[in-house]
N, C-alpha and C positions, 0 to 999 in steps of 0.2 A: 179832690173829689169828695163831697160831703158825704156822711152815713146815709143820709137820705135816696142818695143817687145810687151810690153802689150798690142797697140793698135793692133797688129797684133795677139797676144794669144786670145783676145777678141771677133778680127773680123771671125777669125777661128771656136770656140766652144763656144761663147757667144752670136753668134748675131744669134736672131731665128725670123724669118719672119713669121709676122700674115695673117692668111688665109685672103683673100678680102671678102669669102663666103663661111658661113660654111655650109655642105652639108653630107650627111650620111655615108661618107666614111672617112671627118675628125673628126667625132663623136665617131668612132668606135673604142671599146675598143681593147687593144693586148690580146689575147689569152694566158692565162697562165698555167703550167702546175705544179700541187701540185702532192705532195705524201701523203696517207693517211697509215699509217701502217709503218711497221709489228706491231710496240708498240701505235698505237692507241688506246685505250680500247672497241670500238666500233666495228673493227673489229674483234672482235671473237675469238682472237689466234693470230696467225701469220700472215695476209694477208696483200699485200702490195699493195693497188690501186693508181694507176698512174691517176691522172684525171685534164684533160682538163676542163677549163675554160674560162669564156669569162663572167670577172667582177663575179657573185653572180651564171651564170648559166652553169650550167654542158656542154659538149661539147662532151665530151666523158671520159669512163671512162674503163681503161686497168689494168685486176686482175696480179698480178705478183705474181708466188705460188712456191713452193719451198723448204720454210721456216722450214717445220716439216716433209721435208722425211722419213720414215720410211721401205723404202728399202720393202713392204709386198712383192711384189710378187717374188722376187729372194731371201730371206727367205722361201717362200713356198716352189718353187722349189728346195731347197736343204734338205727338212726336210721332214719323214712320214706324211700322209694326218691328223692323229691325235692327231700329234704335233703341228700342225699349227693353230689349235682356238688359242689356246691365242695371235696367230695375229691377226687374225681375231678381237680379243674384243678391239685391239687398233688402229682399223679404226676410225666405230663411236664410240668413247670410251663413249658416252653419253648415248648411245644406243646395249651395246655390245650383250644382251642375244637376242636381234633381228639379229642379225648380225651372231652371232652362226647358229642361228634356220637356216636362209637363207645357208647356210653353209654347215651345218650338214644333210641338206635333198637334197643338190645337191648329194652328196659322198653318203649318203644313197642310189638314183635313181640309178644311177653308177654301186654298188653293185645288183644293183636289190632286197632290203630287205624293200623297203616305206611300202612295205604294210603290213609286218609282226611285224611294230612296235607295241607293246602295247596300247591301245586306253589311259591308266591311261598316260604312257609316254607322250602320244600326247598333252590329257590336260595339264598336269603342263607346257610342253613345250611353250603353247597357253598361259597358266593363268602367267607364268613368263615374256616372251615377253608382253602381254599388260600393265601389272606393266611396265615394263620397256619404256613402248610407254609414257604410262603415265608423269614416269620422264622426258624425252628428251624433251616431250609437255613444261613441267616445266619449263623448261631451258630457251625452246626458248621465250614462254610468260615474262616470269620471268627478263629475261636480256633484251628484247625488249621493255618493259615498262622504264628500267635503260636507256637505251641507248636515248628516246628519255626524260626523266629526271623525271620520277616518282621512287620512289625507294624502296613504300613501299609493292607495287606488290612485286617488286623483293623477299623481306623477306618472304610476306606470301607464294611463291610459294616454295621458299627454304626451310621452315617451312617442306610442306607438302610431297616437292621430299625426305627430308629426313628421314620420315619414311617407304617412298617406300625404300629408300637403304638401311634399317634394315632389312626390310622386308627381301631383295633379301641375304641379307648376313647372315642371319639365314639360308637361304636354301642353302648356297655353301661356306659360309665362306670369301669373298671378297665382297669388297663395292662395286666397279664401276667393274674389270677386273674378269670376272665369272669364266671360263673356265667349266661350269654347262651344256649344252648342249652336249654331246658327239656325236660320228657316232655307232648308234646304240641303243641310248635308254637317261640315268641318267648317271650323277656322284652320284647320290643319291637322292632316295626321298625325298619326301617334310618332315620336324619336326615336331613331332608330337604334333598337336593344330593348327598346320600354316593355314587352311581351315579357324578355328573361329577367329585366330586373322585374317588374312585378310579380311574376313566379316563386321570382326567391325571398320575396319578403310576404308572402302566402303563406311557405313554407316554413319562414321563422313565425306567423300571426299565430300560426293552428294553438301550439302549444301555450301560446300565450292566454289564450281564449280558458286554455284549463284551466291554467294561476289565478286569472281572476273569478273563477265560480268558484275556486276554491278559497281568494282571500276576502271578495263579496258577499256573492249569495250566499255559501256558506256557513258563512260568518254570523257564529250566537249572535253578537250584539246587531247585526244588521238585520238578523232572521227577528231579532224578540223587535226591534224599533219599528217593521214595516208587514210582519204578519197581520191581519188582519184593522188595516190604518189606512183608514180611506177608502173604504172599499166602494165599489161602482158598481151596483148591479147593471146588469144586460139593459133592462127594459127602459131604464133610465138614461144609459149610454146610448141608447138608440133615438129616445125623447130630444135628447140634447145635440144631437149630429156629431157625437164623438167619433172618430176616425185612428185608423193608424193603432200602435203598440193599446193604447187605452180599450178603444172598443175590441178589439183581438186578445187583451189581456180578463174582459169580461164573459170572453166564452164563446163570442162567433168568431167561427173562419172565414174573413172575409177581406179579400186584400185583391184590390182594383190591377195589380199586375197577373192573378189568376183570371178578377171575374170578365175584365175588359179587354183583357190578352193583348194590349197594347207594346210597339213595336217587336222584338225578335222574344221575348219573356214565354211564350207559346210552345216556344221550339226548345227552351230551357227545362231542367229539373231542378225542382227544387221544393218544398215543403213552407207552409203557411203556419206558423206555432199560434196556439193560444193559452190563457190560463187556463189551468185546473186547480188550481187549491187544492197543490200539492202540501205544503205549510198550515196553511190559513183558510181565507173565504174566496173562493174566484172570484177578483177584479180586484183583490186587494192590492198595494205598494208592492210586494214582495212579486208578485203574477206580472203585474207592468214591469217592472225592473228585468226578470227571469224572461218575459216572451222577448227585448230588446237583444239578450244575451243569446237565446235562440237564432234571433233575426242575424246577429252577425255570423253568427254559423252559417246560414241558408246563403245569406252574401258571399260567403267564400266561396260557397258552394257555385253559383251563378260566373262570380269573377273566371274561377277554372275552367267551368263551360267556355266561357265568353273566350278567354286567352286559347284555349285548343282552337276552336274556331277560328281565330284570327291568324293563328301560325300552321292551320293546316287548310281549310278549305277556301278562307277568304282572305290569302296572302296578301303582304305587300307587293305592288307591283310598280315598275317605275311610269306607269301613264296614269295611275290612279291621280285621278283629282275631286280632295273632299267638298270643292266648292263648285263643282258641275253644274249640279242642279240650285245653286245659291238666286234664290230672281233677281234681273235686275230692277225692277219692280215690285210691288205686293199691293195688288189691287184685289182684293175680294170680291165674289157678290155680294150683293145689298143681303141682308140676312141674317139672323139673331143665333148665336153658336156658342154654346158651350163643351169645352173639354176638363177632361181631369186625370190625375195621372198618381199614382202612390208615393208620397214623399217619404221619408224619414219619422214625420210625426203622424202621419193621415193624408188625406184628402186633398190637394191641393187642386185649386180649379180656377178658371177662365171665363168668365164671360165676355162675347164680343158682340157688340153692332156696327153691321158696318152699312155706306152708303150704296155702294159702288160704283163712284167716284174717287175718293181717293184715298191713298196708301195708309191712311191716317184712321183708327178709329174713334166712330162718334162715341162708342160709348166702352168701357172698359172695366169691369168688375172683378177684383179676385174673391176666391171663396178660400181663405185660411185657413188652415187645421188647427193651428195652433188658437185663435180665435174662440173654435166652438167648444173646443178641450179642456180652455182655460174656464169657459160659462160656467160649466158641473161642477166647480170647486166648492161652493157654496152646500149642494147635496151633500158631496162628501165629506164635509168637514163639520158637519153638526153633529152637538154631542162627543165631538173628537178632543183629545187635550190639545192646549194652548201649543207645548212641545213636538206633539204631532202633524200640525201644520205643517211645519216646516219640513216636516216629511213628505206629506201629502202635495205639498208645492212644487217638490223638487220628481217626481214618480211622472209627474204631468208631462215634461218638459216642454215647457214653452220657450218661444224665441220672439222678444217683443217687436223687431222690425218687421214679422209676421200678422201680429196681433193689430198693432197701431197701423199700418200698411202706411 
């Protein structure tokens, strides 16, 4: 390369001119744009967040979902209404027998038969959905501790979720995917002993509940990582259709098993937690995580009801049959119906049209919790550090077969 050129290649792309006066506009960092996902570990499954940055702090942050379609609602609609739970259990697949329940008491109402259900049915229906509330609590505590780098939460919670999934697979033969809930009653009674072994592992839960507030919430480093991290106001939580631990952890009480008093829950006691910004700001990380930790308290609380019930007033009996009122058909009237029912994460709901002709709907819409919960991430992660995300991601708990439906 001749002088001639170099001096000119130089003077081109080498020669950079120092500001006279630096001033807050030649200070300012570029804006950059990461990907967190799909194979992150901290997201959850699948999810892909596009997020804006500027140096360490968040700018914005954009969920890209997708990833785990699972085709539910044009499935529904080409399948009888009674073939379709085992869709249904692979939404929240964390959470299926809640998911059934919500489910199976829509089509129920439809029929016009809620009320002729068996009170015995009702309870196990109650006493297996809160085991299963239980689990999904597990999850979300359990990996939310991993995520921001404790790990031995994570075990003890895994520990304990998995004699709740013995539990539930003694009563219907499958670990996670039930199909136990039907329209109209059981797949089958509870096994006989299932009342006192569940009892007794209630009684081992309790204390267990205390270890972990005291090796979680408790916990400096988990108090200083998610007080005040992400915080969700009220009016926003409510803009967004948040549901469930989120919008309850922002300061309303408001939980579809008090206000809709759906199946036997009426007859129960039990208490509805929300945040206070005991620590921090109510609806921060620390408030969602603390009302979860609540909520399994209130679940034991329910389970105990549910089991006295079942061993004193609404006994086994040997003519009982959980499939009595099972239809051998399911024709609906023609008619546009919505139900919804308190899942684990929020809100979980149904839409159906039907012809009335036949057993099949035309049209089938789920309303997701986990969906509207994941939207507000973006609110809450502005201005939030880079590191904090991944707090904020894990506080939300999403379940992408939910989201992607």
């Amino acid at each position: 390369m001749s002088n001639a050129i170099q001096y000119e290649y130089k003077k081109e792309y080498l020669t950079v001119s120092a500001p006279t006066k630096y001033n807050a506009e030649s200070l300012r960092t570029e804006e950059m744009v990461l990907n967190m996902g799909p194979q992150h570990p901290s997201t959850h499954g699948v999810l892909r967040l596009e997020v804006v940055t500027d140096g360490e702090v968040v700018v914005d942050v954009v969920p890209h979902l997708g990833y785990l379609h699972r085709c539910f609602e044009k499935h529904a609609e080409s399948l009888p209404f009674n073939q379709i739970i085992p869709y249904v259990d692979r939404l929240d697949y964390v959470a299926a027998m809640n998911s059934e329940h919500a489910y199976v008491m829509g089509v129920e109402r439809m029929l016009g038969i809620e009320n002729d259900i068996p009170k015995r049915v009702e309870y196990i229906r109650v006493l297996v959905a809160e085991l299963n509330r239980l689990a999904s609590h597990f999850v979300a505590i359990g990996t939310y501790a991993m995520d921001i780098g404790a790990y031995t939460p994570f075990l003890w919670m895994m520990r304990d979720r998995e004699q709740i999934l013995k539990l539930l697979e003694w009563v219907c033969g499958a670990r996670m995917l039930y199909n136990y809930v039907w329209i109209g009653g059981l797949f089958y009674d509870l096994p006989v002993g299932f009342e006192e072994r569940c009892a007794e592992f209630i009684k081992y839960l309790k204390p267990k509940l205390e270890e972990l507030q005291h090796l979680v919430i408790d916990n400096k480093i988990f108090v200083e990582r998610t007080i005040n991290v992400g915080v969700l106001p009220l009016p926003v939580a409510i803009n967004y259709g948040c549901t469930g631990p989120m919008l309850r952890a922002s300061g309303l009480r408001y939980d579809l098993r008090k206000v809709d008093g759906y199946s036997v829950y009426p007859e129960l006691d039990f208490d509805v937690p929300i945040g206070e910004g005991k620590l921090g700001t109510v609806g921060d990380s620390w408030d969602r995580t603390w009302v979860r930790v609540l909520e399994c308290r209130e679940s034991i609380r329910i389970i105990e009801q549910s089991l006295e019930k079942l061993t004193k007033e609404h006994k086994r009996t040997s003519d009982f049959d959980p499939q009595a009122l099972v239809p051998k058909k399911i024709r609906p009237k023609a008619m546009d119906f919505y139900t919804r029912a308190e899942n684990p994460k929020g809100e979980l709901g149904f839409f159906f049209r039907t012809d009335g002709r036949s057993d099949i709907p035309v049209r089938c819409k789920a309303r997701a919790c986990s969906f509207n919960n994941l939207s507000v991430i973006g609110e809450m992660s502005k201005g939030a550090l880079l590191a904090d995300l991944v707090a904020i991601i894990g506080s939300i708990d999403v379940v992408m077969g939910e989201v992607d439906r």
